[in-house]
N, C-alpha and C positions, 0 to 999 in steps of 0.2 A: 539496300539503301532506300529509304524513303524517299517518296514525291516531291516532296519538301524540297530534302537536302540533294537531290540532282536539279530540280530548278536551279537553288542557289546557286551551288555548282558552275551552268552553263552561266548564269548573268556574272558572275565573277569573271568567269574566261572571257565572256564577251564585252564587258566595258572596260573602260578604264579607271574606274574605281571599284574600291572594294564595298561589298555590302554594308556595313556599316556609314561611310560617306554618304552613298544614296540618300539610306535612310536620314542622317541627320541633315542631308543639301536640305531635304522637303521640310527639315522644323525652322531653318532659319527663316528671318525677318528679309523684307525685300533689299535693305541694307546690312551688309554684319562686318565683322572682323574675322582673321583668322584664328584669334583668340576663341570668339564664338563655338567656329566650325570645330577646333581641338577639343573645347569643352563638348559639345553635343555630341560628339562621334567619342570620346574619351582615346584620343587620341593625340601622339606629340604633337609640339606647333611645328615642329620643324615639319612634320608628316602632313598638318593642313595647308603648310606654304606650297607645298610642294604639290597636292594635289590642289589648291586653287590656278599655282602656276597652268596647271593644265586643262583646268575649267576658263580661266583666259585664253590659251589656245585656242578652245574649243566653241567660244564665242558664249559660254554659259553667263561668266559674268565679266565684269568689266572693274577696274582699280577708279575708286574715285577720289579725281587729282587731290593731292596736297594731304590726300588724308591718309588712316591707315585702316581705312575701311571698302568696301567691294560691294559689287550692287549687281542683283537678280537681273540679265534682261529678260525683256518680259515675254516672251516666249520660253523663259527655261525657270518658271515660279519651281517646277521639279524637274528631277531628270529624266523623267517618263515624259514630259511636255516636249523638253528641248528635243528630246528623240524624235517623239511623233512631227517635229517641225522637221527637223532634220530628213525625215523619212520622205514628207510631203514635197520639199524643197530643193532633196539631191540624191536619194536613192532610188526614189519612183520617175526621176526623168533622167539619170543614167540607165537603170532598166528598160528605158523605151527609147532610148536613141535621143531625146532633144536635148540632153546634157551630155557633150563628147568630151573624151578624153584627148588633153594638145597631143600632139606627136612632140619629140625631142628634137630639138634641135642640133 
């Protein structure tokens, strides 16, 4: 197998979206629809609702009221951004002890 296609490979295991997503999170506008994201990734709507559902989760973007439209925050213009914030802000200070995990109650 090619360099390529084990790259791809590992970032498919490792995110939560599929490579195609990625790629089309980075063409959209700082505003879009999930019309948009179906069109750009050539994918069903029901498949964009469903992966923005979890771009909301994930604090990537946010539902802008009243409308039926979703907005970039701006730390995640891609998904290589929102990561590398991500990475800065709760991986590298649970790694070092100053982000602790609560105990259960």
């Amino acid at each position: 197998m090619s360099k390529e296609k084990e790259l791809l490979k590992i970032v498919e295991k490792t995110l939560p979206f599929p490579t195609k997503v990625i790629v089309g999170y980075a063409k959209l506008d700082t505003s879009f629809t999930s019309g948009d994201l179906a069109r750009i990734c050539n994918i069903p709507s029901s498949s964009a609702k469903f992966y923005l559902n979890k771009m909301i989760e994930l604090r990537m973007v946010t539902k802008i009221p009243h409308k039926k439209r979703y907005q970039k925050f701006s730390n995640a213009e891609t998904v290589s951004s929102w990561l590398k914030d991500l990475i800065k802000v709760g991986l590298l200070p649970l790694e070092t002890g100053s982000l602790t995990i609560p105990e259960k109650e």
